[in-house]
BADRENTOR-903431 format. One record per residue: residue in one letter; x, y, z of N, C-alpha, C, O, CB in turn. Coordinates in steps of 0.1 Angstrom, whole numbers, plus 5000, padded with zeros to 4 digits. Last residue first. Glycine has a CB too. Example, Ala and Ser with C-alpha at 12.3 -4.5 7.8 and 13.67 -1.06 7.14 Angstrom:
BEGIN
s512849785071513749895071512950005079513450115080514149945057 a513249435078512349555078513249675078514249675085511349555090 
This chain:
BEGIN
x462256105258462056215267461756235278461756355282461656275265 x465655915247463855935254463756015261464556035271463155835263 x466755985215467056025232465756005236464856065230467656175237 x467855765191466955855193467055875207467355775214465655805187 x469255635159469855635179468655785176468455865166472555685187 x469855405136469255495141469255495153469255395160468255495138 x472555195111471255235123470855355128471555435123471555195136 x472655225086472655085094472455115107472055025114473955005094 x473455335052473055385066472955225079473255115074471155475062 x476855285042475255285042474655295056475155275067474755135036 x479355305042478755465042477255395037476655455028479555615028 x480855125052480455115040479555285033479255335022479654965042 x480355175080482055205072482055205058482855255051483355075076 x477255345081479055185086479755245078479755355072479154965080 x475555605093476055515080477355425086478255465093476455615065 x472655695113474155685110474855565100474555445101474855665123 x470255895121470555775112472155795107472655885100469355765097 x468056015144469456005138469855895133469955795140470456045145 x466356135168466356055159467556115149467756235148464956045154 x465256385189466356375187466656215170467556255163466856355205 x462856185208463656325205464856255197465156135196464456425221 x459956005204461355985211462156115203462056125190462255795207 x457055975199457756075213458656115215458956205223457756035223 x456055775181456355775195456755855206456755835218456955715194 x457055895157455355965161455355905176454655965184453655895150 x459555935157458856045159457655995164457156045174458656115148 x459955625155460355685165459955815169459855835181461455675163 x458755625127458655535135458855605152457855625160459655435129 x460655795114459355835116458755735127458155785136458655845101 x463155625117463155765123461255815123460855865134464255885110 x462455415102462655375115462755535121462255555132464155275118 x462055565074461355465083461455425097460455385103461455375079 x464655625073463855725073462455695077461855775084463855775060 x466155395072466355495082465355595082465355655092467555545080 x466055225054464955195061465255325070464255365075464855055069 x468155105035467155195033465855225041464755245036466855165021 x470054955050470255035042469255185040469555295042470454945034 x468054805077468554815065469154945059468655045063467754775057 x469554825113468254845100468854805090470054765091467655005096 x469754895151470654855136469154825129468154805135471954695136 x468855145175469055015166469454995153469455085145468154965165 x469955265206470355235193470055095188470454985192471755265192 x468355485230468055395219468955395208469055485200466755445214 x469655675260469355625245468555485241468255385249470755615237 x467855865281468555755283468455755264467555805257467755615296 x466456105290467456125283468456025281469656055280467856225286 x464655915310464556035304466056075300466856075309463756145314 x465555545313465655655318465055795311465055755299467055655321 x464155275294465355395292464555505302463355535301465655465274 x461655125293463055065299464155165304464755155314463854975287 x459555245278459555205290460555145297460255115309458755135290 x460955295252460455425264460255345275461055375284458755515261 x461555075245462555155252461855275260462155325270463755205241 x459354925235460054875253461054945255461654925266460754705254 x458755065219457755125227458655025239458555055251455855085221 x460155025197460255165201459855175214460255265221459555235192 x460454765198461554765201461054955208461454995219462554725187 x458354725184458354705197459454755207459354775219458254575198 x459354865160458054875168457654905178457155005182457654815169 x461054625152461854775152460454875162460854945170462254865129 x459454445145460254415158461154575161461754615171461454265155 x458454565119457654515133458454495147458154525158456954355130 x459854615098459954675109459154665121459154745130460054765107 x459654505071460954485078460654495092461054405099461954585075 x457354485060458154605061459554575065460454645061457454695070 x456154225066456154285056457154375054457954355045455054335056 x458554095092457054175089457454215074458554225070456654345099 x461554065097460554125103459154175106458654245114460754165104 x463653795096462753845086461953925103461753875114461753695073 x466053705112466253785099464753805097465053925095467053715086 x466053535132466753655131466653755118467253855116467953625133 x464153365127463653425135464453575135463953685138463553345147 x465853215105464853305101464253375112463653465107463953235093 x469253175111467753175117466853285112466953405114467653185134 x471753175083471353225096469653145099468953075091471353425095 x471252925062471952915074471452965085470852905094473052965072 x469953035037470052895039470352875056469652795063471252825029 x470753335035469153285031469353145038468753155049468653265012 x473353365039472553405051470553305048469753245055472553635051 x474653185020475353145040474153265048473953255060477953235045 x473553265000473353115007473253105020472553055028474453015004 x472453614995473653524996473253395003472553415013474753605005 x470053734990470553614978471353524983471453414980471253664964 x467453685012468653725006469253624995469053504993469553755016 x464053735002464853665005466153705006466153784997464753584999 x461953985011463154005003464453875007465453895013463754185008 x459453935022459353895008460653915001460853884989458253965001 x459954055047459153875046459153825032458953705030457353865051 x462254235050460854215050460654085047461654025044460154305041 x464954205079464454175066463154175061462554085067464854085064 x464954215104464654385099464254345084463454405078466254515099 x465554125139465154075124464554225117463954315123463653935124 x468254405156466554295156466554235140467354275131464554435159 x470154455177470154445160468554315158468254195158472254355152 x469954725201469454615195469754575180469754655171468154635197 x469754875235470654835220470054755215469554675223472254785220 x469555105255469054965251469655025237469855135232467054915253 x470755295283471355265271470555165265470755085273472755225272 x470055335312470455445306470955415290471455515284471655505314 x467255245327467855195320468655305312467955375305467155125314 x465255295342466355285352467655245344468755225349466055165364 x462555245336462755345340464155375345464255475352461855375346 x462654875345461855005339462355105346462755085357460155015341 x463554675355464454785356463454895346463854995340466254735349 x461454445357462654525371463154625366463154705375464054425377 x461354405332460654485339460954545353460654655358459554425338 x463054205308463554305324462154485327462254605325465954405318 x460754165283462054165291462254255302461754365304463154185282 x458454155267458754215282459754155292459654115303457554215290 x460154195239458954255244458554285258458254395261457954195239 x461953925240462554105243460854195245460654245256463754205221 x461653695254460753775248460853945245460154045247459653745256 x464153535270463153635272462453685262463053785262463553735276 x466353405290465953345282464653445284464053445295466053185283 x469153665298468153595301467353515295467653575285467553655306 x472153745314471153695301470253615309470253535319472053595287 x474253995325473153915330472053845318471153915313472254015340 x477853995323476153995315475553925323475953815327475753935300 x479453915346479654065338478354145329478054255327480854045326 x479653655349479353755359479253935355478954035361480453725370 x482353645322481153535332481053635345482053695351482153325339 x482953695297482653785308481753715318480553735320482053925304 x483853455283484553605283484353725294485053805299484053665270 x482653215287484153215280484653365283485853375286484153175262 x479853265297480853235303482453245299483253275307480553135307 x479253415269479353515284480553435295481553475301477353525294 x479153185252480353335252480153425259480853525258480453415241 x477553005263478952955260479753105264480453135274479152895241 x474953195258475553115273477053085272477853125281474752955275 x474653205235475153355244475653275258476553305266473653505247 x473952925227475753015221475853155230477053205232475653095201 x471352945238473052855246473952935241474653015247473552655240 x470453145223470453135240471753035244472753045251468853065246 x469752995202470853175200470953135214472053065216470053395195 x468152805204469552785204470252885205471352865211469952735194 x466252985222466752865230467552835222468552825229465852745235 x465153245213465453155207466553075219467653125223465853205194 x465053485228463953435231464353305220463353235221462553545228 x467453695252467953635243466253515239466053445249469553555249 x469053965266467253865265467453785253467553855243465453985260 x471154105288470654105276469853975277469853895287471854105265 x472554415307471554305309471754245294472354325287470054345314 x475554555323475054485314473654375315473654285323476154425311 x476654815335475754665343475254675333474454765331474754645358 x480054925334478854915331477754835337478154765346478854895321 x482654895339481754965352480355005349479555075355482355105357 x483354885316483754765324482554855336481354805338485954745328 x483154855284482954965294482554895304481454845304482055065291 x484354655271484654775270484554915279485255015282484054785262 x482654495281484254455279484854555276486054565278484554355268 x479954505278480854465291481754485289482254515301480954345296 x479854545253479554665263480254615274481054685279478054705266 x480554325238481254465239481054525243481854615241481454525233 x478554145254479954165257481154255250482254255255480354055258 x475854235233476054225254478154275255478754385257475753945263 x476954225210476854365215476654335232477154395242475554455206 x476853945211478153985206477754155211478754205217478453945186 x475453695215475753815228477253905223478253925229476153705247 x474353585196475553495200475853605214476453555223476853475187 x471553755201472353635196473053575203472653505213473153645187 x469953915221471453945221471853845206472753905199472353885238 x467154085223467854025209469353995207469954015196467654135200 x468554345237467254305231467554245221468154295211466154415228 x470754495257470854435247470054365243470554255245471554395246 x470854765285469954625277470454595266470754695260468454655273 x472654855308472554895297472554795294473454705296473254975292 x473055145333472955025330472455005315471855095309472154975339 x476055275352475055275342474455135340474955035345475655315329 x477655375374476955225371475855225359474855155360476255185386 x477755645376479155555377479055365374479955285374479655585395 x476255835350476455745364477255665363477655615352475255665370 x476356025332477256045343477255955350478055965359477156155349 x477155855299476355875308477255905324478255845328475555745306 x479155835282478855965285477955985292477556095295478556035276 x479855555281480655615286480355745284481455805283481755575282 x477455475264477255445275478955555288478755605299477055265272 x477655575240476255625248476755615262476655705271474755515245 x479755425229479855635235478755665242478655775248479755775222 x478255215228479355245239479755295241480355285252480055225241 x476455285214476055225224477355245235477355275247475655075218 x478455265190477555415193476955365206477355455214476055465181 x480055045187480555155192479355305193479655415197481855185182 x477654865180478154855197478854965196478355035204479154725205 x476554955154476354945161476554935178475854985186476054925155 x479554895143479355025143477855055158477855135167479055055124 x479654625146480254645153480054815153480454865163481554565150 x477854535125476854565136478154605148477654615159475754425141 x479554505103478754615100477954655118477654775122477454555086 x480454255106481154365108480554495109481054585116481954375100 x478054015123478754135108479154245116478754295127477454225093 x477453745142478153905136478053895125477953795118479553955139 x475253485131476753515128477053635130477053695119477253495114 x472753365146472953515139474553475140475053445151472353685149 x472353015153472653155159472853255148473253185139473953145168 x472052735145470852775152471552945158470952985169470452645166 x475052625139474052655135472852705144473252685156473852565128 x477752925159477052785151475852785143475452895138476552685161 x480353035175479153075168478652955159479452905152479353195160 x481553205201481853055197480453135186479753235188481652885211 x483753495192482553435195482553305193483353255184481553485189 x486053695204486353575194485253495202485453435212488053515193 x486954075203486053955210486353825195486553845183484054015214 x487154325191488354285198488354105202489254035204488354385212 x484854305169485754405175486554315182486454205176485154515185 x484654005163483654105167484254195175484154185187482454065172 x484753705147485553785154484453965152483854005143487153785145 x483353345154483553485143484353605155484353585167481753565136 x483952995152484553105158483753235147483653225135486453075158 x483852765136483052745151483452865156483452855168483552615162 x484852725114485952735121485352705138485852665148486752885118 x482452615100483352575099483952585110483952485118483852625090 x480852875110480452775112481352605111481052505118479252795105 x481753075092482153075107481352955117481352955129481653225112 x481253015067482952985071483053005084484152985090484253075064 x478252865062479552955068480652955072481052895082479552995074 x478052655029478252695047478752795047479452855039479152615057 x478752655004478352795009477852775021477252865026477352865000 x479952484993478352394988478052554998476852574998477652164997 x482952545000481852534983480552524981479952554971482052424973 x482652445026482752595024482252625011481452705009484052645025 x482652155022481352285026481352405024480352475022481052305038 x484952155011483752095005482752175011481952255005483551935008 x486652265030486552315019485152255010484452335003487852305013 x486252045049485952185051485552275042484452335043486852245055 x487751845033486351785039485851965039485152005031486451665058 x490451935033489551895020487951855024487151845015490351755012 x491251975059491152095047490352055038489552135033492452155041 x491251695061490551795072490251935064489151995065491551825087 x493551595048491951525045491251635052490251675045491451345054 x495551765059495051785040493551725042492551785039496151655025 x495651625081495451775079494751835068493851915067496651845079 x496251335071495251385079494751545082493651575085495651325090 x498851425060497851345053496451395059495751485054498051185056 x500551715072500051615067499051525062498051595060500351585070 x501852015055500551945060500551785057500451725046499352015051 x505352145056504152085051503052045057503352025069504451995046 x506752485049506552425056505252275050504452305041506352515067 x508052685034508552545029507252415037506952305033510652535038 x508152905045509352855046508952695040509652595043510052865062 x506052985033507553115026508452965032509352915025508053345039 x503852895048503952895031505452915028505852835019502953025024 x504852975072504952885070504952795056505552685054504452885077 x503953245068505353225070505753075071506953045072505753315081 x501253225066502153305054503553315060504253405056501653455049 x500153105091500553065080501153105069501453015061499953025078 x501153385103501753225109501753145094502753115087500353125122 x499153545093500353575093501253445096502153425088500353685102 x496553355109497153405090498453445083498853395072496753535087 x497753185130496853285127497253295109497953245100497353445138 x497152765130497952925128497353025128496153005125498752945115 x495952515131496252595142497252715144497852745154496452515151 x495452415114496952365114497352465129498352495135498052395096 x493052475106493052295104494552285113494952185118493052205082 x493252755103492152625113492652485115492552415124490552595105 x494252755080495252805097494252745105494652685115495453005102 x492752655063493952595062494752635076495652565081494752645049 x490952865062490352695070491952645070492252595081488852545057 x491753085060491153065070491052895076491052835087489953125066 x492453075029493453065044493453055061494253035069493853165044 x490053035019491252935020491952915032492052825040492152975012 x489353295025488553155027489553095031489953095043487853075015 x491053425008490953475023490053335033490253305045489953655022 x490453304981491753354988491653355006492353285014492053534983 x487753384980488153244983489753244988490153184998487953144968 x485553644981486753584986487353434987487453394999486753604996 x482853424977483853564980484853564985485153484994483353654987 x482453154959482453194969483453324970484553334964482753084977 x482353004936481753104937482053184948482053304946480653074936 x483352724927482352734938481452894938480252894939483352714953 x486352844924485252754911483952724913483152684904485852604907 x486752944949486253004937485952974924485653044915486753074935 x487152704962486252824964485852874954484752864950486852914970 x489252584947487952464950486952614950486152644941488052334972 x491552764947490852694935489552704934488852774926491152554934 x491952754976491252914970490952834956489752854953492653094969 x492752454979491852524984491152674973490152674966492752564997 x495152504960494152444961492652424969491652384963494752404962 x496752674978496552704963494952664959493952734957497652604953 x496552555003495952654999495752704985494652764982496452735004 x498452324994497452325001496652444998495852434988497752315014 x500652464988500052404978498852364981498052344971500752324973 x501852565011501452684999500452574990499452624986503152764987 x502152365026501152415032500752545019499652605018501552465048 x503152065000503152135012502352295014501852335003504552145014 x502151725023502151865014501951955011500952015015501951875009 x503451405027503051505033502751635016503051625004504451545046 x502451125004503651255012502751365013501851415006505351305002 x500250845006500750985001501351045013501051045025499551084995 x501850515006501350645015501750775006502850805002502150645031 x500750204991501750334991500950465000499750495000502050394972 x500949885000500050005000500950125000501750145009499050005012 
């Protein structure tokens, strides 16, 4: 019986980014490299110096890259692959039955987290409706340490994964709860200086095209009503009742919804309304002050 030789880790990847993008997949380059430092336990940079020197993969490594890569073509998520996504500074466990971050909602936690470091109390407190994986819970914790973090999580799988990554990162730091963001934490009516949210916003008839979100994420997380904005709604009416008088509101939206979620918020009462664009310069959420 002849044994295939080791091989080596540039040609691995070659191969790989091939498979991807004969597949379609974005980025396949960056794919590639991802599952290939997964499989061999390198950062990126690690493995591009291990490409340079020569270095090889064995049998069993290659079989592990080649099984990965098969999914990664058929358009799993590559964060479902590695079991990991990255979210500002933080490294989420993340799976099937949970919302994957986007980069995009990391704009979201930094407005939440100037909200919250301009509030004068020395203990602020501050809701996350809809945590997921609890990726905006624990950038507030983690950031703004003398905060008191709550977050409601009403899907029982998103709920374990926030379970995993509170205890992995801030165990005792978020309070999560299994909840119905609608009447979540009624103990703290009126006492809340910050609620944050990236709610389902997609309308019920705009499938997405991309696989890894139409096929994968949880439809509970993504679709909101005809409009998008039924949970954007509730969302208006549990922050007046949660947020302090001049406490905020920030929620994340579509692209083109800001002008919608702002009127939304007017005829409620709430001051001040403002639609802020990501890094992509599309709009992606709205922050309004309760009066």
């Amino acid at each position: 019986m002849t044994t295939s030789p080791p091989a080596a880790v540039a040609d691995v990847v070659r191969a790989a980014t091939a498979t991807l993008a004969d597949a379609g997949v974005p980025s396949p380059d960056v794919d590639a490299e991802l599952i290939v430092g997964h499989v061999l336990g390198l950062g990126r940079g690690e493995l591009m110096a291990a490409a340079l020197r020569g270095d090889a993969a064995s049998v069993p490594q290659r079989d592990e890259v080649a099984g990965l890569v098969a999914r990664r073509a058929a358009r799993e998520p590559l964060q479902h692959l590695t079991g990991t996504a990255a979210f500002r500074h933080l490294e989420l466990r993340v799976g099937p039955g949970v919302f994957v971050p986007r980069p995009e909602t990391e704009l979201v936690a930094q407005l939440a987290i100037d909200a919250l470091r301009a509030t004068a109390s020395p203990a602020p407190v501050a809701v996350d409706l809809g945590t997921g994986s609890g990726a905006i819970a624990l950038a507030l914790a983690t950031e703004v340490p003398h905060a008191r973090v709550h977050a409601a999580e009403r899907s029982s799988d998103a709920f374990a994964w926030a379970q995993r990554n509170v205890a992995a990162i801030a165990p005792g730091d978020v309070r999560l709860v299994l909840a119905d963001l609608a009447d979540a934490f009624a103990e703290l009516d009126g006492t809340v200086s910050v609620v944050v949210s990236n709610p389902p916003y997609v309308p019920d008839d705009a499938i997405p095209r991309d696989p890894e979100v139409r096929d994968w994420d949880p439809p509970a997380a993504l679709y909101g009503g005809v409009d998008g904005l039924d949970v954007v709604r509730t969302l208006s009416r549990v922050g007046l009742r949660l947020l302090h008088p001049g406490g905020a509101l920030i929620v994340e939206h579509g692209e083109w919804q800001g002008a919608a979620v702002r009127a939304i918020l007017a005829a409620d009462g709430w001051r001040a309304a403002a639609t802020h664009p990501d890094l992509t310069m599309r709009d992606r959420a709205t922050t309004a002050v309760r009066p």
